[in-house]
Residue frames as a rotation matrix with the C-alpha (Angstrom) as fourth column:
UNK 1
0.372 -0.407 0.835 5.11
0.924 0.078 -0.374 -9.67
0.087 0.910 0.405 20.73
UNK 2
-0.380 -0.627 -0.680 7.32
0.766 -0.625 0.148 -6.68
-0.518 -0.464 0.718 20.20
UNK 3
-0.120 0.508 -0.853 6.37
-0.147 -0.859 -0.491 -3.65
-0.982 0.066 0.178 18.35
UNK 4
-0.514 -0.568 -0.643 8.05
-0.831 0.144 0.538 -4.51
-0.213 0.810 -0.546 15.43
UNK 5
-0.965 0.229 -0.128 6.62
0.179 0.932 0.316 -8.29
0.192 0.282 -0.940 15.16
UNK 6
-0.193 0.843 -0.502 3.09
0.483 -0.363 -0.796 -6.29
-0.854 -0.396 -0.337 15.73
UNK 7
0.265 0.376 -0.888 3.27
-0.518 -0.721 -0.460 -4.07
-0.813 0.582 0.003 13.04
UNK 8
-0.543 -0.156 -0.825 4.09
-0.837 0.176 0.518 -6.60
0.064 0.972 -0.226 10.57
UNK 9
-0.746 0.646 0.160 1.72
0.527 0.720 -0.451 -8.72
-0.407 -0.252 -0.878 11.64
UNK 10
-0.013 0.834 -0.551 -0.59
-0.039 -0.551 -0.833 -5.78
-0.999 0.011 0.040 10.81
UNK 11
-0.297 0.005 -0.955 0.79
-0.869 -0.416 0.268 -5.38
-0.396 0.909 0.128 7.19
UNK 12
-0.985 0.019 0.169 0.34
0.124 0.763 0.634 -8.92
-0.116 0.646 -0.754 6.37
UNK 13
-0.239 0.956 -0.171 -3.40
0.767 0.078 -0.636 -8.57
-0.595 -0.283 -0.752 7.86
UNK 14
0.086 0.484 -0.871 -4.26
-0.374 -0.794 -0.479 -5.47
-0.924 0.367 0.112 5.96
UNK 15
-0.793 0.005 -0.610 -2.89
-0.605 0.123 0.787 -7.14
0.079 0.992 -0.094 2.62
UNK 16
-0.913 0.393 -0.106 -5.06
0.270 0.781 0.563 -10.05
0.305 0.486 -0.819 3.20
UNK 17
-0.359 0.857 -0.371 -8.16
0.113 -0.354 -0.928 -8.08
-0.926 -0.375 0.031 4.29
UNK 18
-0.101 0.194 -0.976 -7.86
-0.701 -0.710 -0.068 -6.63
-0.706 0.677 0.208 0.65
UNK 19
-0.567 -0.759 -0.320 -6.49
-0.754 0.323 0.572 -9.12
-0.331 0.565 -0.756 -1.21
UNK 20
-0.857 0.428 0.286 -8.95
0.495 0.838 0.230 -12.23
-0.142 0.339 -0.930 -2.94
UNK 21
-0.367 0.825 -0.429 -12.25
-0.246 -0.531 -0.811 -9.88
-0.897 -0.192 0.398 -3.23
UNK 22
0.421 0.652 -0.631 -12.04
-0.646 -0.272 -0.713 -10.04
-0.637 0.708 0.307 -6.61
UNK 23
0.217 -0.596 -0.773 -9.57
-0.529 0.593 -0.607 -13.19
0.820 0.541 -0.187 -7.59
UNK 24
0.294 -0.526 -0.798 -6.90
0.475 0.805 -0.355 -14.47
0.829 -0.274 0.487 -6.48
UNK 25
0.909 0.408 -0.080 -6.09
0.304 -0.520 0.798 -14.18
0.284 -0.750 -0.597 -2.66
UNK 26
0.302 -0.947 0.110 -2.23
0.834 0.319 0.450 -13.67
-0.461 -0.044 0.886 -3.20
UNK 27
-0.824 -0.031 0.566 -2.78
0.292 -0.880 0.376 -10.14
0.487 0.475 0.733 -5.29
UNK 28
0.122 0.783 -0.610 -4.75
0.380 -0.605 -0.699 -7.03
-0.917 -0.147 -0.372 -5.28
UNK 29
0.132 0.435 0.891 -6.38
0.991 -0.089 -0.103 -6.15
0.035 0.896 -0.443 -8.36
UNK 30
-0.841 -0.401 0.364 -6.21
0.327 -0.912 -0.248 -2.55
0.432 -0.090 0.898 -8.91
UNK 31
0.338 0.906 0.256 -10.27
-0.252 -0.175 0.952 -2.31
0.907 -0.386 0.169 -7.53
UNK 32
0.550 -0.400 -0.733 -8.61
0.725 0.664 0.182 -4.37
0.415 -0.632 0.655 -4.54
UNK 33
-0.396 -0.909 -0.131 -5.51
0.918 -0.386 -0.094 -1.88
0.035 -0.157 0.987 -4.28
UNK 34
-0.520 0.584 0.623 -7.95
0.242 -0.599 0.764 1.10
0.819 0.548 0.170 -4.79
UNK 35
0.464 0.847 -0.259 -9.88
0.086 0.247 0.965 0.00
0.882 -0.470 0.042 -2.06
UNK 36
0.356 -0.561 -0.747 -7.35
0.931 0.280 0.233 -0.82
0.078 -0.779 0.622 0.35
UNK 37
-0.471 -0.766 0.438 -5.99
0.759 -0.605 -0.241 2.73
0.450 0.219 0.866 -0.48
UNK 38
-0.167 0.647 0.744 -9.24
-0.148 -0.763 0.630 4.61
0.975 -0.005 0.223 0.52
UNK 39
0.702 0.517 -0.490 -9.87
0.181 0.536 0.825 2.68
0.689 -0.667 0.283 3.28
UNK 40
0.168 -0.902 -0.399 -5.87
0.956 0.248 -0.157 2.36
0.241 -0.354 0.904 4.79
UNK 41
-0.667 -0.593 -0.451 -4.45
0.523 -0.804 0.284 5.91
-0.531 -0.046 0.846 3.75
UNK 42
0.325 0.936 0.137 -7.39
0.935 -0.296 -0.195 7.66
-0.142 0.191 -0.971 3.20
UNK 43
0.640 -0.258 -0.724 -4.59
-0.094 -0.961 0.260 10.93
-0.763 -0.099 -0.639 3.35
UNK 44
-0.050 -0.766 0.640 -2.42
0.568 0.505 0.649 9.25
-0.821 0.397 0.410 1.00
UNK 45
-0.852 -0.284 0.439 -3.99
0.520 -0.549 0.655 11.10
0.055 0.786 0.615 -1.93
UNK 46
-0.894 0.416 -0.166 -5.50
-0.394 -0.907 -0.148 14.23
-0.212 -0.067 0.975 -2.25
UNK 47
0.224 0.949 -0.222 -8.67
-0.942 0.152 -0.300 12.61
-0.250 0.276 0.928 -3.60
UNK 48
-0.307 -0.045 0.951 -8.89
-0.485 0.867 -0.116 8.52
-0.819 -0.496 -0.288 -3.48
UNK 49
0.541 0.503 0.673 -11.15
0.505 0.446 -0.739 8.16
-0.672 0.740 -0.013 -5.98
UNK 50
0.303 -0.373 -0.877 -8.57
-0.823 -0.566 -0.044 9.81
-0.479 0.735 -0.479 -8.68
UNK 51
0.876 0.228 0.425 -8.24
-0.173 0.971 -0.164 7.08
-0.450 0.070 0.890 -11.04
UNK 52
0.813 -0.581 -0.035 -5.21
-0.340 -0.426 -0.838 8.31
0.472 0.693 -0.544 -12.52
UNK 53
0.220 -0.674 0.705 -3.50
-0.888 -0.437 -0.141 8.37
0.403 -0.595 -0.695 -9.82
UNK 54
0.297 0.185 0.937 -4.54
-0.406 0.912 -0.051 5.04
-0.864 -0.365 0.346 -8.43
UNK 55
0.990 0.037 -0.138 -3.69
-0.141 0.389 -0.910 3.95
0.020 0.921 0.390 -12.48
UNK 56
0.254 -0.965 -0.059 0.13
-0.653 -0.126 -0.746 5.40
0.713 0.229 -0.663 -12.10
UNK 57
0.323 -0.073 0.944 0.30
-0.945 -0.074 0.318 3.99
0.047 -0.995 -0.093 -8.55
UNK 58
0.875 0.382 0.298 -0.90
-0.225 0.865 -0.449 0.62
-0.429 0.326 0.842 -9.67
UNK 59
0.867 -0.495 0.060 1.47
0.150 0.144 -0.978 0.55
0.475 0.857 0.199 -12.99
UNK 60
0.271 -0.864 0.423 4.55
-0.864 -0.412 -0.288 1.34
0.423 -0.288 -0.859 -10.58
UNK 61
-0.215 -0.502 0.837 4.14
-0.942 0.334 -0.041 -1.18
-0.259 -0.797 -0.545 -8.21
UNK 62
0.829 0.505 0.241 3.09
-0.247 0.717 -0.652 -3.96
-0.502 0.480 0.719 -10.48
UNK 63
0.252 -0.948 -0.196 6.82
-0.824 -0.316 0.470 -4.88
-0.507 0.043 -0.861 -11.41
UNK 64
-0.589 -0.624 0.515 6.26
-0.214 0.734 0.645 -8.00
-0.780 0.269 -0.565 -12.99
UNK 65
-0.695 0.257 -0.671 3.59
-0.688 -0.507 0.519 -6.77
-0.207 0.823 0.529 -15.36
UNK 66
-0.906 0.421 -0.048 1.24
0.424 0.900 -0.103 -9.63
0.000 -0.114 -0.994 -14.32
UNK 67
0.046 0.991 0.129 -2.24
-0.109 -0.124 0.986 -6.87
0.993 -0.059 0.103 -13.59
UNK 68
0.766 0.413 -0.493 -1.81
0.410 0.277 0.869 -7.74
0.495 -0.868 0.043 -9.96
UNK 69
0.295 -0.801 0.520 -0.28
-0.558 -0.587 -0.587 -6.44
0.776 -0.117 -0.620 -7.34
UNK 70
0.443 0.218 -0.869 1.52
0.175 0.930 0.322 -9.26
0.879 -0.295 0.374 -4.98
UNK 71
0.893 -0.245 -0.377 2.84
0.420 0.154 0.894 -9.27
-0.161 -0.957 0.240 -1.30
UNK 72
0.152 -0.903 0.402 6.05
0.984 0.175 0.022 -8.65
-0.091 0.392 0.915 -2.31
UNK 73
-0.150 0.044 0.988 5.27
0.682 -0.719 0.136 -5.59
0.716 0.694 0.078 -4.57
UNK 74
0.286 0.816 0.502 3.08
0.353 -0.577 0.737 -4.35
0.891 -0.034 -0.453 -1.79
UNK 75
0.849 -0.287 -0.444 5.40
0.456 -0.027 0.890 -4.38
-0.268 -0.957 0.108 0.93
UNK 76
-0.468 -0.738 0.486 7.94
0.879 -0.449 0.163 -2.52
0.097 0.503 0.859 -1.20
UNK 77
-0.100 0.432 0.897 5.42
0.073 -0.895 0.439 0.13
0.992 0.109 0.058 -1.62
UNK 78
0.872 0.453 -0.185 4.82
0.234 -0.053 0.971 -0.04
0.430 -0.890 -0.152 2.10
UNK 79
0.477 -0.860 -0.181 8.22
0.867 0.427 0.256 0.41
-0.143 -0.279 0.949 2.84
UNK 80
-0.443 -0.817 0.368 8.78
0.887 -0.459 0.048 3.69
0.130 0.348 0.929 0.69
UNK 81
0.067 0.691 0.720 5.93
0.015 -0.722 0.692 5.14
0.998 -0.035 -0.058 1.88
UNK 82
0.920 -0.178 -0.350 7.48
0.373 0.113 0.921 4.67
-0.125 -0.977 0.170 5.51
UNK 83
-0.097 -0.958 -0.269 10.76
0.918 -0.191 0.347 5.87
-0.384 -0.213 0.898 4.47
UNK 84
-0.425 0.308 0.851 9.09
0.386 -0.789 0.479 9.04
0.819 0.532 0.217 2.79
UNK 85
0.876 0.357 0.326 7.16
-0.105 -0.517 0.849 9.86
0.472 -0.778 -0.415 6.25
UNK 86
0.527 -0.732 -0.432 10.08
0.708 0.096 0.700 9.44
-0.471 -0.674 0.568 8.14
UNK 87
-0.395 -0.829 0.397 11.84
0.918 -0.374 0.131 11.64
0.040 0.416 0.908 6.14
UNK 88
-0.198 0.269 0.943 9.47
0.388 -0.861 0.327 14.04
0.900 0.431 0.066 6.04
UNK 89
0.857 0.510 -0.079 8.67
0.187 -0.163 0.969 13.76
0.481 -0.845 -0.235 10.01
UNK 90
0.166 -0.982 0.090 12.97
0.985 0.169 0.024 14.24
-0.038 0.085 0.996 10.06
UNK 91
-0.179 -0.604 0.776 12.44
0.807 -0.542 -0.236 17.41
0.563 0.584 0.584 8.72
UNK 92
0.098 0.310 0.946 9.79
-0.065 -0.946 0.317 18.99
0.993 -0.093 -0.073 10.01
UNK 93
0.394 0.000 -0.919 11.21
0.865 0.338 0.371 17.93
0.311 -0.941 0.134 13.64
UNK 94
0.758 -0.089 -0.646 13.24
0.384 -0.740 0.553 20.78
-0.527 -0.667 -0.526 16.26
UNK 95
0.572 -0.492 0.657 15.58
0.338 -0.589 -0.734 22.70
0.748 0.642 -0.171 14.42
């Protein structure tokens, strides 16, 4: 496989590591999404266990106001948090 067809292989696998713990295996609950956050991007936020944060995080990427967060959602968020490091690994490149 190529890099590319590797690393999305990986996202699907990391959603469904997370995903069904506490339901349904097609979402992550926020405990689910929470989890997957400490565990995944453990740098992502300054402190993991901030429930706020994990609350706003949640409430963003939950776009169809279902409580869950689905494949879809979660690969959006995976997406802008890849186009945010890239930007930011853009900047701080040679000059």
């Amino acid at each position: 496989m190529s890099e590319l067809e590797t690393a999305m292989g990986m996202i699907i696998d990391v959603f469904d590591k997370y995903s069904g713990a506490e339901g349904n295996k097609q979402t992550l609950t926020k405990g689910e999404l929470k989890t997957l956050l400490e565990k995944e991007l453990p740098n992502f936020l300054l402190s993991g266990k901030d429930k706020e944060a994990v609350d706003k995080l949640f409430k963003g990427l939950d776009e169809n106001g279902d409580s869950e967060v689905d494949f879809n959602e979660f690969v959006i968020f995976v997406a802008a948090m890849t186009c945010c490091c890239h930007k930011y690994f853009e900047q701080k490149g040679p000059k």
